[in-house]
C-alpha positions as CSV (number, residue, x, y, z in Angstrom):
1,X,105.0,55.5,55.3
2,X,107.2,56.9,52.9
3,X,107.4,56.4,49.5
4,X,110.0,53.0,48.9
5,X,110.1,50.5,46.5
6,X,111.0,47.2,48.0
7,X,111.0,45.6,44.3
8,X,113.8,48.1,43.2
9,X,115.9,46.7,46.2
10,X,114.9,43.0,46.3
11,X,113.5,41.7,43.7
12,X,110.2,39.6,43.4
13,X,112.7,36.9,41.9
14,X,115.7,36.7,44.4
15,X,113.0,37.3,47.2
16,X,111.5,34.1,46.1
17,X,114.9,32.4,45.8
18,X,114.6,33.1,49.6
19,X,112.4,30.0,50.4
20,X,113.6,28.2,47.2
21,X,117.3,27.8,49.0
22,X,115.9,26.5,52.5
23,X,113.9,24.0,50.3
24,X,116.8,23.0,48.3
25,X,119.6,23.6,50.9
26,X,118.4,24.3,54.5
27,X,122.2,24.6,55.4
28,X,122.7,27.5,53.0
29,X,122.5,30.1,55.6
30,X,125.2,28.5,57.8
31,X,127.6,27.5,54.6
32,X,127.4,31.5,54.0
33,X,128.2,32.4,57.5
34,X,131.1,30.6,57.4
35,X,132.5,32.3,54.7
36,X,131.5,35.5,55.2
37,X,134.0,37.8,56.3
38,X,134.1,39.5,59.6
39,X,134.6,42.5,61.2
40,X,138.3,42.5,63.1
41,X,138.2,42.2,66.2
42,X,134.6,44.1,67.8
43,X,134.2,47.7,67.3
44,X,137.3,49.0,69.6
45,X,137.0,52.8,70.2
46,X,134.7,53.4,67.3
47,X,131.2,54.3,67.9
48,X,128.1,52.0,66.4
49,X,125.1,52.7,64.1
50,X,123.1,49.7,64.3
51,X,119.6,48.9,62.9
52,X,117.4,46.7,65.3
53,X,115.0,44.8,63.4
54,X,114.3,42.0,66.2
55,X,110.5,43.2,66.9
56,X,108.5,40.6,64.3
57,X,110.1,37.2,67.0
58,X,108.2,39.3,69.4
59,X,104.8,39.4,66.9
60,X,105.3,43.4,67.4
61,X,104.4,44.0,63.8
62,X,103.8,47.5,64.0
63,X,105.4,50.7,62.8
64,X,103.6,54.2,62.4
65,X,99.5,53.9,62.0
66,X,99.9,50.8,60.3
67,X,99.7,47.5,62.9
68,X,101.4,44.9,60.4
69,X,103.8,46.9,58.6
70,X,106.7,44.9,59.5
71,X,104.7,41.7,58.9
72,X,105.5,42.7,55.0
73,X,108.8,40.1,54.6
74,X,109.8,41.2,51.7
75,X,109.4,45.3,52.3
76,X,111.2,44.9,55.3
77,X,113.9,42.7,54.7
78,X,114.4,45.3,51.5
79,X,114.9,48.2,53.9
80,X,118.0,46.2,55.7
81,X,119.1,45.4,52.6
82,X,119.1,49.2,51.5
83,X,120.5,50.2,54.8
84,X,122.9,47.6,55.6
85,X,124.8,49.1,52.1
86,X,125.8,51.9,53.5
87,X,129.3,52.9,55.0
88,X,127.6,54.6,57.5
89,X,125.8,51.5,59.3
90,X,127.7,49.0,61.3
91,X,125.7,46.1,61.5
92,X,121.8,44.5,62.0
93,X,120.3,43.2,65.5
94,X,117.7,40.6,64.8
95,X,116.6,37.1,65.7
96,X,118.1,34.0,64.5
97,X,115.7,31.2,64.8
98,X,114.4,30.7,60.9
99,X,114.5,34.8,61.1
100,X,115.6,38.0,60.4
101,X,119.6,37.3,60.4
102,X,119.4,33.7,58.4
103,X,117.3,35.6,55.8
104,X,119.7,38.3,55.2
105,X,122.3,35.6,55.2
106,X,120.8,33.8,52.6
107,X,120.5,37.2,50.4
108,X,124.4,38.0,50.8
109,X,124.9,34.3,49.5
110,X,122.6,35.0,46.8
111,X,124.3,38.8,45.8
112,X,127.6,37.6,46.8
113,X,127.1,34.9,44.0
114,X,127.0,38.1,41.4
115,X,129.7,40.1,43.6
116,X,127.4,42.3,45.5
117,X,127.4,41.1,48.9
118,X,126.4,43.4,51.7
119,X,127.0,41.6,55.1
120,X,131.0,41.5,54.9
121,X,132.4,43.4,57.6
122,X,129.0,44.3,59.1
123,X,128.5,43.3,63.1
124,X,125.6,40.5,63.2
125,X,123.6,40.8,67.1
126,X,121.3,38.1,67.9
127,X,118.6,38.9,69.7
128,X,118.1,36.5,72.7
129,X,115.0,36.4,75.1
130,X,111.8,36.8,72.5
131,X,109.1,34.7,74.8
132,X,107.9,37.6,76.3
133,X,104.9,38.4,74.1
134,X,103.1,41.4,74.0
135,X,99.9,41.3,76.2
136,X,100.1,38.5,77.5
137,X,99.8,36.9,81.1
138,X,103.7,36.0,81.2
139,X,104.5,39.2,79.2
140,X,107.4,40.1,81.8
141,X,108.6,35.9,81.8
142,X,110.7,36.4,78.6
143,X,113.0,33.1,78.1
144,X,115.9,33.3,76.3
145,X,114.5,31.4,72.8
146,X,117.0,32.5,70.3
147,X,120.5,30.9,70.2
148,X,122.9,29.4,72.9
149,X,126.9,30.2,72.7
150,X,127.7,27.6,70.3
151,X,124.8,28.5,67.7
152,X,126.7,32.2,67.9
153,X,129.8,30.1,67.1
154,X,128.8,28.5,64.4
155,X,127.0,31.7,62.7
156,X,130.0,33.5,63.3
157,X,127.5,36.1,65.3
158,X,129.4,39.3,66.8
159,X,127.5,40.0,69.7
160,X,124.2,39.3,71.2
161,X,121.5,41.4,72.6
162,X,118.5,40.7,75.7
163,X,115.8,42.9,76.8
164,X,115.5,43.5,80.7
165,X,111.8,45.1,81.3
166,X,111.1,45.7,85.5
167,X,107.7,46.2,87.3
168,X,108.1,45.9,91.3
169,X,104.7,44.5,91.5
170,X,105.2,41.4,88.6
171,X,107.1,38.5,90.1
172,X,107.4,37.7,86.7
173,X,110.5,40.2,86.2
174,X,112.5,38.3,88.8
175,X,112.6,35.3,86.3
176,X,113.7,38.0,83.4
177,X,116.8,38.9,85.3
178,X,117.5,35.0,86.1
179,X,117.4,34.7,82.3
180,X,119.6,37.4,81.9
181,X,122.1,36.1,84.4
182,X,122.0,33.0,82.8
183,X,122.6,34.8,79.0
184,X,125.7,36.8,80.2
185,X,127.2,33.6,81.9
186,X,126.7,31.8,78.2
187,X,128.3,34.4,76.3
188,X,130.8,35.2,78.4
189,X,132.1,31.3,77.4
190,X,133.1,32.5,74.7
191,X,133.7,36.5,75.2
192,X,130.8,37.6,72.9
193,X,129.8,41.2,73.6
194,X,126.2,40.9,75.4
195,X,124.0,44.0,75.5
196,X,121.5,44.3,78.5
197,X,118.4,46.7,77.8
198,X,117.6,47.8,81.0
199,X,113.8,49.2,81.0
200,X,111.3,50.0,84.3
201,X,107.9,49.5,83.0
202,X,104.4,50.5,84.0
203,X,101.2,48.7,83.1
204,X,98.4,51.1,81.0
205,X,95.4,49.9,79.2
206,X,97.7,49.7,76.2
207,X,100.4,46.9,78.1
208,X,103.4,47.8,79.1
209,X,105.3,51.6,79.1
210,X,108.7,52.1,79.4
211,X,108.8,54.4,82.4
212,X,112.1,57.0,81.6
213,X,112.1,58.1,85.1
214,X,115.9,58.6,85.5
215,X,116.4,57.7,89.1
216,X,114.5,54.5,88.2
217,X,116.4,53.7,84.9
218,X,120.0,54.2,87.5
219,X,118.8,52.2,90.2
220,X,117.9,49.1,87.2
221,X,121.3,50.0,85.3
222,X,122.9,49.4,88.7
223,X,121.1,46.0,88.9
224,X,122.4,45.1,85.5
225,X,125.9,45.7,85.5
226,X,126.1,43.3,88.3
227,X,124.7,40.2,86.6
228,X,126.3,37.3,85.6
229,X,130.0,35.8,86.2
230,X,131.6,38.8,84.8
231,X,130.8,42.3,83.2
232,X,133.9,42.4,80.9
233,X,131.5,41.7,77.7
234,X,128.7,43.6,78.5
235,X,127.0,47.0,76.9
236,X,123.8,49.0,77.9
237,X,120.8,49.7,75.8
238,X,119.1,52.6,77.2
239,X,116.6,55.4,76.2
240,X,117.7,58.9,76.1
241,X,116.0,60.7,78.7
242,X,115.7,63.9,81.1
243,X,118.9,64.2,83.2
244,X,120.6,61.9,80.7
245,X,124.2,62.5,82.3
246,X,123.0,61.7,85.9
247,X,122.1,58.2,84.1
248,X,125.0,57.5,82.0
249,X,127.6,58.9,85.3
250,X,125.8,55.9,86.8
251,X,128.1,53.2,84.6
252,X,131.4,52.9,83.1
253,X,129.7,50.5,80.9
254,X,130.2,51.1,76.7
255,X,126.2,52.2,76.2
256,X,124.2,52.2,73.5
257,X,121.4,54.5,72.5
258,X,118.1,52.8,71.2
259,X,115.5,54.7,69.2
260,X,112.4,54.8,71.5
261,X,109.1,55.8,70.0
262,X,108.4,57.9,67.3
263,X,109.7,61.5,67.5
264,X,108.2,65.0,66.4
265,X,110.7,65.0,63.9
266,X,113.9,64.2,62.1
267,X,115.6,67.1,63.2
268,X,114.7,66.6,66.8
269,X,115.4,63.1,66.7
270,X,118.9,63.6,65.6
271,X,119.3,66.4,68.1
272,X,118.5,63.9,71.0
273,X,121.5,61.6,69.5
274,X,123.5,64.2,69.4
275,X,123.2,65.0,73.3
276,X,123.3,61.4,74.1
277,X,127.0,60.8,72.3
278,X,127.9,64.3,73.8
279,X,127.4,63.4,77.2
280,X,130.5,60.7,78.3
281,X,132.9,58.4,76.3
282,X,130.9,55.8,77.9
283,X,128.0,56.7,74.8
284,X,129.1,54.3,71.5
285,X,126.4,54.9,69.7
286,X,123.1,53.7,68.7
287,X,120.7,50.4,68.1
288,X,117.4,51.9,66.2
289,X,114.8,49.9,64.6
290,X,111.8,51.3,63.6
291,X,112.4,55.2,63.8
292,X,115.1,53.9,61.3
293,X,113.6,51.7,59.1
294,X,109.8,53.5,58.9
295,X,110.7,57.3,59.1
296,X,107.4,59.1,59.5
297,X,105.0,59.7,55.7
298,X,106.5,63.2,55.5
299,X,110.5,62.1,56.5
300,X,112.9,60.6,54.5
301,X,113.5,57.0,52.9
302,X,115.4,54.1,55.1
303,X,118.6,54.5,53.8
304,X,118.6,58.6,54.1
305,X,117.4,58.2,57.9
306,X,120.2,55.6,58.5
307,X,122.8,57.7,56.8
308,X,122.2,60.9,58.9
309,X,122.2,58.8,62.3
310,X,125.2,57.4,61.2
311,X,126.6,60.8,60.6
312,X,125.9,61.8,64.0
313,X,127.1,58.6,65.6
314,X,130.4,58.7,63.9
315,X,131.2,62.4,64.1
316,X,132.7,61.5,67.7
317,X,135.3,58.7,65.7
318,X,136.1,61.6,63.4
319,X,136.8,64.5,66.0
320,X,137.7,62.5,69.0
């Protein structure tokens, strides 16, 4: 990975203030999520750069060569920390339950407490349906297990996220969309945005691949936009993929880019963005986890690669 130094970001001594807080106060992380201060209204006609960081409630550790890298708390929650500084990202997606959004929470108490908070004004997306765990039997079964509409309530959460992966031949998928159905219906109680990440998947000797084929990734967008009471609150999350305006003229849907695997390189990944937010106004931007956060040994630092995403996501607010 490249070279980044999660003490000069977090250090060792308000990392370990972390777990000292939930010991001393476990409702610290709600008594700052009340206070923080929220974004007006959603996003409106702006575009989003968001950086996913929901993998680690999935136990998909890895990033790069390295098959824990995200396991490292400390060096990861440093690299949101780094990135969620910056004008140029909109918000985090990650998973509530004693997670990824709590921790950060607790850290903009702890910086707020010296003036340096970083999570005011930032969109905060809790990602929903974790259960589904890599290789295993019921990989496809994946149950909502992160919060209900009220939880989202009370931690003043902007929008939510769930992950939607189809094989014809796993009658395990049919359950997935039943969760799905169910998620939209809770959110839509209390009008929280609810991205759907539509994915067809194929079984290898590896687990599951997401299988781009765009007439497939149309017909499951199709199947998408119709769950639920209501698509007033719902967003994509799709790949960008060959014949990527046949797929997005398949919705009127505000869509979301996500990162995908690892690219050749940073010019080409950002030339794949570019396309994508070129294509239709229905393109808002992107959701990218680890081609953000772990940029290739030879590519730039966190906060760099988030910054010239952002760049390229934004460009539309600026000349539109």
């Amino acid at each position: 990975m490249s070279s980044f130094q999660k003490d000069m970001i977090i250090s060792k001594n308000l990392y370990e203030q972390i777990t000292n807080r939930r010991l001393i106060n476990p409702r610290y992380s709600l008594e700052v999520a009340e206070k923080r201060k929220r974004r007006e209204g959603f996003v409106g006609t702006r575009s989003i750069n968001i950086v996913a960081a929901d993998h680690p409630a999935r136990g998909s550790l890895k990033a790069g060569n390295d098959a824990l890298a995200m396991a490292d708390r400390h060096d990861l929650l440093a690299r949101l920390m780094q990135i969620l500084q910056s004008e140029w990202v909109d918000g985090v997606l990650g998973s509530m339950d004693i997670d990824i959004l709590e921790e950060l929470l607790i850290l903009h108490g702890l910086k707020s407490e010296a003036g340096e908070g970083f999570l005011d004004n930032k969109l905060l997306i809790a990602s929903l349906n974790r259960g589904g765990l890599p290789g295993s039997d019921w990989e496809l079964d994946d149950p909502i297990t992160g919060p209900d509409a009220s939880s989202c309530v009370k931690y003043g959460l902007d929008a939510v996220k769930m992950l939607l992966r189809v094989h014809m031949s796993d009658k395990n998928s049919l359950k997935t969309i039943r969760y799905c159905a169910d998620g939209i219906r809770d959110m839509n109680t209390i009008d929280r945005p609810i991205f759907i990440e539509p994915l067809p998947v194929v079984p290898t000797e590896k687990g599951y691949k997401v299988d781009a084929d765009p007439d497939k990734l149309i017909q499951l967008i199709s199947v998408s936009s119709a769950l639920g009471d209501s698509s007033r609150n719902v967003w994509l999350k799709i790949p960008f993929t060959d014949q990527f305006d046949r797929v997005v003229a398949s919705t009127t849907l505000p869509t979301v880019i996500l990162g995908g695997g690892a690219s050749h390189s940073k010019q080409e990944f950002l030339d794949n963005i570019r396309r994508a937010m070129d294509t239709g106004r229905q393109v808002r931007g992107t959701m990218i986890g680890r081609n953000m956060l772990y940029p290739k040994d030879s590519g730039p630092l966190p906060l760099e690669m988030a910054e010239s995403i952002g760049k390229v996501v934004h460009h539309k607010d600026v000349s539109a």
